[in-house]
N, C-alpha and C positions, 0 to 999 in steps of 0.2 A: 271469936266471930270470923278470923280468916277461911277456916275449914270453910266455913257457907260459901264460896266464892266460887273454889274448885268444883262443890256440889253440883249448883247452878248452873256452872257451865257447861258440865257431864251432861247433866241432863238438857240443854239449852241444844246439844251435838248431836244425842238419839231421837229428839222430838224435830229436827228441823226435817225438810225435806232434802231424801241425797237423791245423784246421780252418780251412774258409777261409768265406770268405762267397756267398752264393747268388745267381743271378738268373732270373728266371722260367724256369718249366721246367725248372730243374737240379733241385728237390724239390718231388714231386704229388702229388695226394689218388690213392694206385693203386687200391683197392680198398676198396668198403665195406657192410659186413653190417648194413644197416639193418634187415633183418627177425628176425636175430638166428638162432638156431640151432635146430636139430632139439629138441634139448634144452630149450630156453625162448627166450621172442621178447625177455629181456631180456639175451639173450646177444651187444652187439650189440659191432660192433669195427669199425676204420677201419685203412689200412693206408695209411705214406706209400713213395716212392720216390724214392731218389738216383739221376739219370743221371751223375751224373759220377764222376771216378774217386776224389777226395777227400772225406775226412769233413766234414762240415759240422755245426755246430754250431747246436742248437735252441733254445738256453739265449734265455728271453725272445719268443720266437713263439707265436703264437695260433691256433689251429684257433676258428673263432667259426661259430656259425648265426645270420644273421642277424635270425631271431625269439627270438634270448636263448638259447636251451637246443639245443644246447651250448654250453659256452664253455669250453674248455680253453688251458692255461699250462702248454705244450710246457718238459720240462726234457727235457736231454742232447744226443746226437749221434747223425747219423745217418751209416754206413757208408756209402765210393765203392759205387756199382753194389751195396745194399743197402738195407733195410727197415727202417721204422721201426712198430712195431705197437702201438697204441692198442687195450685194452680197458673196458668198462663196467663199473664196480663192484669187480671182483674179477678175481683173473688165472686163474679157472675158465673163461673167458668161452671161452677156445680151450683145452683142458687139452694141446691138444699139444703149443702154443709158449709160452715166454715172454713175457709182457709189457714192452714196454721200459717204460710208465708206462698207471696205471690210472686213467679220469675216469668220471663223474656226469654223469646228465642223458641222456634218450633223444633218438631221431633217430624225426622225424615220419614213421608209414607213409605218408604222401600228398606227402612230397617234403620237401624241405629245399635252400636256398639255403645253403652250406658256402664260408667264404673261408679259406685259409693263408695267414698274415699276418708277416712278418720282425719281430726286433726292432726295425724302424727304422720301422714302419707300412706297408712296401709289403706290396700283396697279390701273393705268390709264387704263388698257384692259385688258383681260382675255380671251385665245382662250383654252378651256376645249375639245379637240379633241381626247382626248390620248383611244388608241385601236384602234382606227378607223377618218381617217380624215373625214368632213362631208363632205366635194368635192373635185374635181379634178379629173383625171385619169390618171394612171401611162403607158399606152400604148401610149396614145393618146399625152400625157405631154400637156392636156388643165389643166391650173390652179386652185386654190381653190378661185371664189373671192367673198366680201362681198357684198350686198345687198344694206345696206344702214347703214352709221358709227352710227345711234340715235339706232339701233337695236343693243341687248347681243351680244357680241361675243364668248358666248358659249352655243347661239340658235339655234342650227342644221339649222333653217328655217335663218335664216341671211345670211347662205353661198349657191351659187351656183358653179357650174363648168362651166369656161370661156366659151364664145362661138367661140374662137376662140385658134388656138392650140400657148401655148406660151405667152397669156394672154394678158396683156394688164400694163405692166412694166411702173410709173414713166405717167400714163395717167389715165383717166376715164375707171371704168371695164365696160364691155360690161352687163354685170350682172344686172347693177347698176339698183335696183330702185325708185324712190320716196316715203317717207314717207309719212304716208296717213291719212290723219287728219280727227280729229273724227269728226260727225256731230252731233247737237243736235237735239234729239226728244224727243218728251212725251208721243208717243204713246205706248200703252202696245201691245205687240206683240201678247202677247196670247188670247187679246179679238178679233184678225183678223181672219178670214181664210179667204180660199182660195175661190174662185167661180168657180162651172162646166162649168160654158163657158165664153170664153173670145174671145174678138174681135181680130183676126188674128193679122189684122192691126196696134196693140195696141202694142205700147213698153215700155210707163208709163201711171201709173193710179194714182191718187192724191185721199189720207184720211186725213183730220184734219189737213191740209196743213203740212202734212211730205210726204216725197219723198218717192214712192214705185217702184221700178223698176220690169218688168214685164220681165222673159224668155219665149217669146211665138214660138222662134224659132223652137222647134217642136212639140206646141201643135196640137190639134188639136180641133174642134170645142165645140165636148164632153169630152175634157181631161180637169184634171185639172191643172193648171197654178203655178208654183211655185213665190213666191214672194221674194226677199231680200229687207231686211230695214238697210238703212243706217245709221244704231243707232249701237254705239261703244257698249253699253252694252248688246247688244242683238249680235250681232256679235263676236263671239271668235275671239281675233286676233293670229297670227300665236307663239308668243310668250309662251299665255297664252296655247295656242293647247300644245305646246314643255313641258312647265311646267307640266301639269296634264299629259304628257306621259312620262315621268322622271320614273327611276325606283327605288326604296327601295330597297337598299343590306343588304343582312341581317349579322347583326355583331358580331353573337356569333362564328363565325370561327377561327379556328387559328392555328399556328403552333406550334405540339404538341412536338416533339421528331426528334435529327437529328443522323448521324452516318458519322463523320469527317473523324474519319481515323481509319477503319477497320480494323481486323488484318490478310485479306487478301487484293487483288486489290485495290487500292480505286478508277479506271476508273468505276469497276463492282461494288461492295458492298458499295459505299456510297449510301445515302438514307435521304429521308426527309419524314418526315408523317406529315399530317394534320389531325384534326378532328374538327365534326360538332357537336358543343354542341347544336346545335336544337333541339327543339322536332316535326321538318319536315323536309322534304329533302330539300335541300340546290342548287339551279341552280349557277354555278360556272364559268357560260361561260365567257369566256375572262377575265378573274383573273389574274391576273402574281404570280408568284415570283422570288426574282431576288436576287443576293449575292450582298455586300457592298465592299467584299477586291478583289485583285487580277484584275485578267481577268474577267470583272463583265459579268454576265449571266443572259439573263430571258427567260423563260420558259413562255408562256399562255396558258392557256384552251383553248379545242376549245371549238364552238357554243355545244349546248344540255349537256355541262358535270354537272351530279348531284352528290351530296353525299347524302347516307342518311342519316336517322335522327340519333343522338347519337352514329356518327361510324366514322373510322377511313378511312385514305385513303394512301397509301405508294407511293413514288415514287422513283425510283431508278436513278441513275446520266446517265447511259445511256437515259433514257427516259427526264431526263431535259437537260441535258448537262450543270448542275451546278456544278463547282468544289469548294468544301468544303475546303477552304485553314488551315492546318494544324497546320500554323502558327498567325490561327485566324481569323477569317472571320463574318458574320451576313447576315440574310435573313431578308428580305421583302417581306411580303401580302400585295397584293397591288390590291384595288377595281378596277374595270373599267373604272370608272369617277375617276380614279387617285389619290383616299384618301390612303395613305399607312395604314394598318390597322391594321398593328402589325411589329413590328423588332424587330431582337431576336440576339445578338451580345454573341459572345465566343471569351476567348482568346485560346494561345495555346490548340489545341487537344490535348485528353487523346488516348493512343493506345489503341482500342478495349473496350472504352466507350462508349456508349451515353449522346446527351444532351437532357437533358430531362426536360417538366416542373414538375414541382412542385405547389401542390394548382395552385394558379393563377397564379402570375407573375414570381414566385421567377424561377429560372433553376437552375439544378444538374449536375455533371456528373454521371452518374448511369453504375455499372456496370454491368448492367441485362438489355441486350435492350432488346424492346419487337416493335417489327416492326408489325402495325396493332393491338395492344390489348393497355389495361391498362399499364402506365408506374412504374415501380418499383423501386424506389429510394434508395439506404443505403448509407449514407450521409458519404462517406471516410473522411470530412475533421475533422470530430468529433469522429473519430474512433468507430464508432459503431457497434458494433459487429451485425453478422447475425445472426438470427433467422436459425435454424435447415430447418425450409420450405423454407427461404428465399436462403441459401445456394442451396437444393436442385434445386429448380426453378432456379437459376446462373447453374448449372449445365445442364440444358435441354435446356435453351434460348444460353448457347454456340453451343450445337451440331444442333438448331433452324438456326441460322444464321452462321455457322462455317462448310463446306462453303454456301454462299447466296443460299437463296434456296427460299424467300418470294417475287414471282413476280408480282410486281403492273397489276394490270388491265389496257390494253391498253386500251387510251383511242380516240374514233373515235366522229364523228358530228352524229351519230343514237345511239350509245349505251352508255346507262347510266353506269358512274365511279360505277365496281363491291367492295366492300368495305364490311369491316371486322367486324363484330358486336362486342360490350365489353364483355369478357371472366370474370366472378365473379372473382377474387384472390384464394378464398378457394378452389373452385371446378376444380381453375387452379396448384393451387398448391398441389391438394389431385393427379390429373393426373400425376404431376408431380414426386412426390414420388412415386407412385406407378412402375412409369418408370423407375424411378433411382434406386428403390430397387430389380427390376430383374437384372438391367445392374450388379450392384453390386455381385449380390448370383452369377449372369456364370462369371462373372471376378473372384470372389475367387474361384468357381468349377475346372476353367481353371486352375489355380496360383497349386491346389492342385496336377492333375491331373500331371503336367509340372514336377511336382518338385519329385512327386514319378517314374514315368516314367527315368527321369536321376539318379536317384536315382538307382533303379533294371540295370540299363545299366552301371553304374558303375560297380557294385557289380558283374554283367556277366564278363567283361571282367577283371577283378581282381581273380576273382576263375578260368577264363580259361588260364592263365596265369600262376600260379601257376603250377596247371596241367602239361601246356607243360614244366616245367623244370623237 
């Protein structure tokens, strides 16, 4: 009777229900209601997709944005050639369908960078949207849906906007379309043309037995005929079109100098400068920056904003509405396509310091801010005494920023970001003397002038004084 045991079990192993493990493209981010519903914009839901024919199991997988919110801890399994449907808050969110698991935390109207993450740390999807979703419409609340799961999910051309308002939740998108398999040919495309006239009637015409399809819809007798050949190599597919339209950000940018805690306002006189180590202007549209502590803030460019070449750019806390927390905070540049491209982290603010870089990487606090020029560094923690110029220049960049008086150039979608060209050191700091030594000569003229003056006014009313006894 032992035999029966092993049998049992065998069979206990094929009958049960499996789940297997994933690899890219078998489970996608298919559809996603970041604008949320007719009903409320916090109705908002994310829909994944199984292509294959087995359950796969979620248990320990991460749906994550990579600016923090959201961050969801995927429990369950999801159905072969089935849906897995995430709603916000409460399982109201779609009152049609069920929710397989309900998360926290909204999805950015201006895009969001979205990764599916296995429990092993690979990234199973990748929705690279951040600035701008590639579809949807927030009036209309039709949804963002996918295409087809074998296409990137951070190929603009993958996604379209539902055709239907509300989408298509926990079902086949309306969007959906078939993957389109390549055909073989041998023919060289560029030994063909075209012929002046073609037969109306004609809607294929056959070379070297490959398929040519004829548009004769509106030729006409003496026109000539467009041809498409159904050859993958001669044909850009939409992906490849997406790839070559990709743009190169240029990465000599950075943030150069900030101003925490001012020794007036800090709603008005804090400030952030950037500068373009290019040697050409710099197109800056839809950049962010954003703080790391507090009340977190981002600020973006709009469309057409440039810097120019080797120059500075200021911005002031009104114009971003970043607040610089005092008790220490950090900024982020952050590309368009979502690369952060530099963070700059401080503790505790200096009162009426800046932070400033230094060479490359290193930062200072500097007590010479220079909002829009060259930054000035004398390194207090080493007690380095000022140079005589360098003093003077601490004395003109007080009365420079004390009170704010350096206002950034608004910046609009027509006019290019106005910005400040680099000021030499010497010929900044000969101006600079020059200014402080007249302020100097009428301040001791005045001191002289003060002091003889109460001087004779004494001495009047001491001798008239006398007199009257």
């Amino acid at each position: 009777m032992r035999w029966i045991i092993p049998i049992v079990f065998t069979f206990a192993l094929l009958l049960a229900p499996q789940t297997f493990a994933a690899t890219p493209s078998d489970v996608v981010i298919n559809e996603i209601a970041w604008m949320g519903t007719t009903e409320s914009y916090n109705n908002e839901w994310v829909e994944f997709y199984n292509s294959t024919q087995n359950e796969i199991s979620l248990d320990g997988w991460i749906l994550r944005a990579t600016d923090g919110t959201p961050i969801i801890n995927l429990l369950g399994a999801i159905p072969g050639n089935g849906y897995f449907l995430l709603e916000r808050t409460d399982d109201n969110t779609v009152p049609s369908q069920t929710a397989h698991q309900i998360y926290t935390g909204a999805l950015g109207n201006s895009g969001e960078h979205l990764e599916l993450v296995d429990n092993q740390g690979a990234i199973v999807d990748d929705v690279n949207s951040w600035g701008n979703w590639f579809a949807g419409d927030n009036t209309s609340k039709q949804t963002m849906e996918r295409k087809n799961s074998k296409l990137a999910g951070s190929d603009v051309a993958s996604w379209k906007t539902a055709n239907t308002i509300g989408g298509t939740p926990k079902a086949q998108n309306g969007a959906n379309e078939p993957l389109q398999q390549p055909q073989q040919s041998t023919l060289d495309q560029n030994s063909l043309t075209t012929a002046p006239e073609q037969n109306q009637n004609s809607s294929t015409t056959t070379a070297s037995d490959d398929i040519v399809s004829v548009d004769s819809s509106t030729s006409t007798a003496n026109a000539s005929t467009t041809l498409s050949f159904q050859k993958q190599a001669d044909v850009p597919s939409a992906d490849t079109t997406a790839q070559l339209e990709k743009v190169i950000y240029p990465e000599n940018i950075f943030i150069n100098e900030m101003m925490p805690s001012p020794f007036g306002s800090d709603e008005v006189e804090e400030w952030i400068e950037i500068f373009n180590g290019n040697d050409e202007a710099a197109d800056i549209s839809l950049w962010k920056i954003r703080d790391t502590a507090g009340a977190i803030n981002t600020y973006e460019f709009p469309k057409n904003s440039t810097v120019s070449n080797r120059s500075y750019l200021v911005l002031s806390r009104p114009t971003t509405q970043i607040t610089l927390s005092n008790e220490g905070d950090g900024l982020e540049l952050i590309m368009p396509d979502g690369k952060v491209l530099e963070k700059v982290n401080f503790s505790k603010a200096l009162r009426g310091k800046s932070y400033a870089r230094k060479e490359n990487t290193a930062w200072l606090w500097s007590d010479v801010p220079t909002p829009g020029s060259a930054n000035i560094i004398a390194d207090y923690k080493n007690n380095v005494s000022d140079t005589p110029q360098i003093a003077q220049v601490k004395k003109q960049a007080v009365k420079i920023i004390k009170p704010f008086d350096h206002k950034p150039a608004a910046i609009t979608t027509t006019t290019t970001i106005a910005t400040t060209t680099t000021i030499d050191l010497p010929s900044q700091q000969t101006a600079s003397l020059a200014s402080a030594n007249t302020a100097q000569t009428r301040s001791f003229l005045t001191a002289v002038i003060s002091l003889l003056i109460a001087f004779f006014s004494g001495l009047f009313i001491f001798v008239l004084k006398r007199k009257l006894r």
